[in-house]
Structures are given as C-alpha cells and as structure tokens.
C-alpha positions as CSV (number, residue, x, y, z in Angstrom):
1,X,0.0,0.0,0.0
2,X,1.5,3.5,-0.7
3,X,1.1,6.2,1.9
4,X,0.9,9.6,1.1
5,X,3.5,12.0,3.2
6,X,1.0,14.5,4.7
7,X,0.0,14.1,8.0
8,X,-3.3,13.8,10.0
9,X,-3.8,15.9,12.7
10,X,-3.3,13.2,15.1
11,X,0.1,12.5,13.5
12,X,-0.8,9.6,11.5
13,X,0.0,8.6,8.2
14,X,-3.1,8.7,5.3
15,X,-3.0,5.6,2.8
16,X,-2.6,7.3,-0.7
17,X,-6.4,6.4,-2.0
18,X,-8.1,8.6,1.2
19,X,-9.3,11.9,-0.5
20,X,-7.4,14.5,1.9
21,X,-8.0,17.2,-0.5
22,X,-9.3,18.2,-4.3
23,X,-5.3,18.4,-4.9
24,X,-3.9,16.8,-7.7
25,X,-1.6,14.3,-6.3
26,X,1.2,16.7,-7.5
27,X,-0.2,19.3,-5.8
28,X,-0.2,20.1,-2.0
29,X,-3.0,22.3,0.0
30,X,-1.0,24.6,2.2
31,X,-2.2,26.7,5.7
32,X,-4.2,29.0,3.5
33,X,-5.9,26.1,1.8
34,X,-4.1,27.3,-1.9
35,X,-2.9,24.5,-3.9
36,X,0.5,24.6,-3.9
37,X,2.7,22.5,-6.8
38,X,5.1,20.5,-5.2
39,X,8.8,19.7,-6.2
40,X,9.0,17.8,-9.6
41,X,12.0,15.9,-10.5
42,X,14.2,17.8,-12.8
43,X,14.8,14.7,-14.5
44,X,11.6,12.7,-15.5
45,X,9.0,15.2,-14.1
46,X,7.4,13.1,-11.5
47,X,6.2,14.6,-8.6
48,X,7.0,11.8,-5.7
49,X,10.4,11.8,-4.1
50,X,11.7,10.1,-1.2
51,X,14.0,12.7,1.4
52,X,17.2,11.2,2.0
53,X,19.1,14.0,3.8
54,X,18.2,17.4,5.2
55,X,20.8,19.9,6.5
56,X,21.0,23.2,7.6
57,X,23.0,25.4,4.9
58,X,24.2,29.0,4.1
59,X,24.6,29.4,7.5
60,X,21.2,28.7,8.7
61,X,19.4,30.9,5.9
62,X,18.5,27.6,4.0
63,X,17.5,23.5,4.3
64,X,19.4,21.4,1.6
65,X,17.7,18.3,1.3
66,X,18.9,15.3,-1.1
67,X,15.9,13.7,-3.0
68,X,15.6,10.5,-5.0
69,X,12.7,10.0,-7.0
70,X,10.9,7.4,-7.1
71,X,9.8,7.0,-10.5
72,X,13.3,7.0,-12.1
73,X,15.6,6.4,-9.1
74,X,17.8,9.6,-9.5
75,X,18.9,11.9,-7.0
76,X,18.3,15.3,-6.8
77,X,19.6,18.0,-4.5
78,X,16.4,21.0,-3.6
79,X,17.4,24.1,-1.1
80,X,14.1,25.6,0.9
81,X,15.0,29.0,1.7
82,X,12.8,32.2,3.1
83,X,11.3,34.9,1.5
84,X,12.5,37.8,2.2
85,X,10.2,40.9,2.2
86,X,11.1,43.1,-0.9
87,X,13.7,46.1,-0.6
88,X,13.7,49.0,-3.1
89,X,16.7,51.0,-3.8
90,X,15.5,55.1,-4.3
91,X,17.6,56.4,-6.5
92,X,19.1,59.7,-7.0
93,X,16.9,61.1,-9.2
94,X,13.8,59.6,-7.1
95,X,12.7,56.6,-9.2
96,X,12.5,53.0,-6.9
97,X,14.0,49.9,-8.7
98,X,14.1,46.9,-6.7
99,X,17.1,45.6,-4.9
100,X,19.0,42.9,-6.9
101,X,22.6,41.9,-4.8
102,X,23.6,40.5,-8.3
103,X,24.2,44.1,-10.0
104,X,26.2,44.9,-6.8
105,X,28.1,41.8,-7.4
106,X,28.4,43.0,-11.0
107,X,30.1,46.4,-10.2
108,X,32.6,45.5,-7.7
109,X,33.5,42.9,-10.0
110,X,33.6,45.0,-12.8
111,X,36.0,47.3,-10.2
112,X,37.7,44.7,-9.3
113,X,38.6,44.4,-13.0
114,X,42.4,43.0,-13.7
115,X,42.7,42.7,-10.0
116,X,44.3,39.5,-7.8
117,X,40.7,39.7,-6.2
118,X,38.9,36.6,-5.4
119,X,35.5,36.3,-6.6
120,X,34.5,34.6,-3.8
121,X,35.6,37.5,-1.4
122,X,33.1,39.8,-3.5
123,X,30.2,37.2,-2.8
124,X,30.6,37.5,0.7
125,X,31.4,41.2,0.5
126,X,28.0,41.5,-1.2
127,X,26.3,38.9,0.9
128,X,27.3,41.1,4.6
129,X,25.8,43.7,2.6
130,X,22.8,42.7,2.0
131,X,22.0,41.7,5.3
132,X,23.0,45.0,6.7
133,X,20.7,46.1,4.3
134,X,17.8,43.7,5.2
135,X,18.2,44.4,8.9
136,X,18.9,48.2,9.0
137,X,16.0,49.5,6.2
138,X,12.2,48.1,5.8
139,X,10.9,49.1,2.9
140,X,13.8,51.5,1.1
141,X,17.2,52.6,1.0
142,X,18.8,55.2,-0.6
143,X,21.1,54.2,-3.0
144,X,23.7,56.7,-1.9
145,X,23.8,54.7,1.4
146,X,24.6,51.4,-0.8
147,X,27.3,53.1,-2.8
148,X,28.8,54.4,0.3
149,X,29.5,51.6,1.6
150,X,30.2,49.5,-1.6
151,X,33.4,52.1,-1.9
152,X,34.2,51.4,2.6
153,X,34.4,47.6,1.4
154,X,36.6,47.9,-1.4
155,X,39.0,50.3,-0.2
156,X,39.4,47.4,2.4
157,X,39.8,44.7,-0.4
158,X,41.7,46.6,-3.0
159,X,42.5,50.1,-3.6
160,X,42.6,50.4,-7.2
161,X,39.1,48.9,-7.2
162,X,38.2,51.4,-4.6
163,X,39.4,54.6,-6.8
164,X,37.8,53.1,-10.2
165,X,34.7,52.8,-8.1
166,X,34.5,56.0,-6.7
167,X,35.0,57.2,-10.2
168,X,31.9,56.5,-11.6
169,X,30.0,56.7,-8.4
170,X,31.1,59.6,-8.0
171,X,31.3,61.2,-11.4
172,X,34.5,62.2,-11.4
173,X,35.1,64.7,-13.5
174,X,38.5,66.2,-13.7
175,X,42.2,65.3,-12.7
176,X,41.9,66.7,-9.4
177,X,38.7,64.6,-8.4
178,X,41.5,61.8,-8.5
179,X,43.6,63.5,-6.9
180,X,41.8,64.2,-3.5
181,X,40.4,60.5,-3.6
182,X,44.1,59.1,-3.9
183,X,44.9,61.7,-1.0
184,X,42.0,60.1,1.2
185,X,43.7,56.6,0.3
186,X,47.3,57.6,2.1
C-alpha cells in the first residue's frame, strides 16, 4: 500500500487512495488552503520523491535536502530557503528599482577588474551587505547609502578597485577629483 507523506492531525500517516483534499496528487494544500505544486523531479517530471538527507545550509538561511525520485531512481539536490520581504533602492533622481545583490556583485566585479581579487571574497562582501541592508531598512534605501559603503568595502579589499569605483559613483570629472580620492587613500 502506498502512503501519502502529509499528516493527519493526530500525526498519522493517510493511505494514498483517502481523498485529503481536491489536490492533484502533485499538488499540496498549504495553511491558507491554496494548492501549492510540489517539487517535480528535474529529470523525468514526477512529482513523488523520497528525502534522503536534510541539512542546515548557508549558515542557517537555508534547508538542503537530497531527494531520489521514485519513479526513475535519481537523486536530486532541492534548497528551501525564506522569502525575504522586498527592498527597493530610491535612486538619486527619485525613481525606486528593486534591490538585486547581483548588479552589486556585477560592479565590484567589474572594479575589481584585472585585480588579484577573489570572486568569492566579492560574494561574501556582497552577501554582509545585503544583510545589513535587510536588517537596518524596511521598505527603502537610498542608493547613496549602498554606494557608500560598496566604496568602505573595497578600499578594504583593493585600492585600485576602490578609486575606479569612486570614479563612476562619484562622477568624477576632472584630474583633481582623483587626486583628492588618492589623498584620502594615504
């Protein structure tokens, strides 16, 4: 007899052929009572897996569990991770785009350009970013707060980054706007 995974109230296990819900049996009822599509396999598209292994990952901001399907036998690795509530950068000429921690990446690495800077170092830059970010705003941030302390990171990291950053932030204009920056550097 197969058993389906969701349990009764009592704790119990439901034999697959007791109606639970008008869910397709790829398809899970959640809290709010909203069918909710549950994890396929990437492989042949079946929506029954068996759990093998579930760990704490990305220090503690996500579950990595290690699937095999059932249908086709393969394994699978799925991450569960939050939502987080939605941030919007205000820019300087007041328009709101929302926050994406990939164009940050982007631009430091685009600094970094040329540089003995390890990518990885940027990711983690950006990631202690972003959760300053998440945990000092609500809502919005201004992007000049961002930018300022994009440029405190890399003038840590890499002080060529740093100047070629605070170039174009900054819209540096002349020889003597590099000037005073490289002065601030000493």
């Amino acid at each position: 007899m197969v058993f389906d995974s969701r349990e009764s109230r009592t704790g119990g296990v439901y034999p697959r052929s007791f109606p639970l819900s008008r869910a397709t049996p790829n398809q899970k009822v959640g809290a709010n009572r909203r069918k909710v599509q549950a994890v396929i396999c990437p492989f042949c598209s079946h929506p029954d897996q068996r759990v093998l292994d579930s760990r704490v990952a990305r220090d503690g901001q996500a579950i990595r569990r290690r699937r095999e399907c059932i249908n086709c036998e393969r394994r699978f690795t799925t991450f569960e991770i939050y939502e987080r509530p939605r941030l919007f950068v205000v820019k300087r000429d007041g328009t709101r785009q929302e926050f994406a921690p990939e164009k940050l990446l982007n631009s430091m690495l685009l600094a970094c350009g040329k540089r003995p800077v390890a990518v990885e170092r940027l990711r983690e830059a950006v990631s202690n970013l972003e959760k300053g970010l998440y945990e000092e705003f609500d809502d919005e941030v201004p992007s000049t707060v961002i930018g300022e302390r994009v440029m405190r990171v890399l003038r840590e990291i890499d002080t060529v980054a740093y100047v070629r950053f605070a170039s174009v932030y900054q819209e540096f204009e002349s020889v003597s706007d590099f000037s005073s920056i490289l002065k601030r550097c000493r």
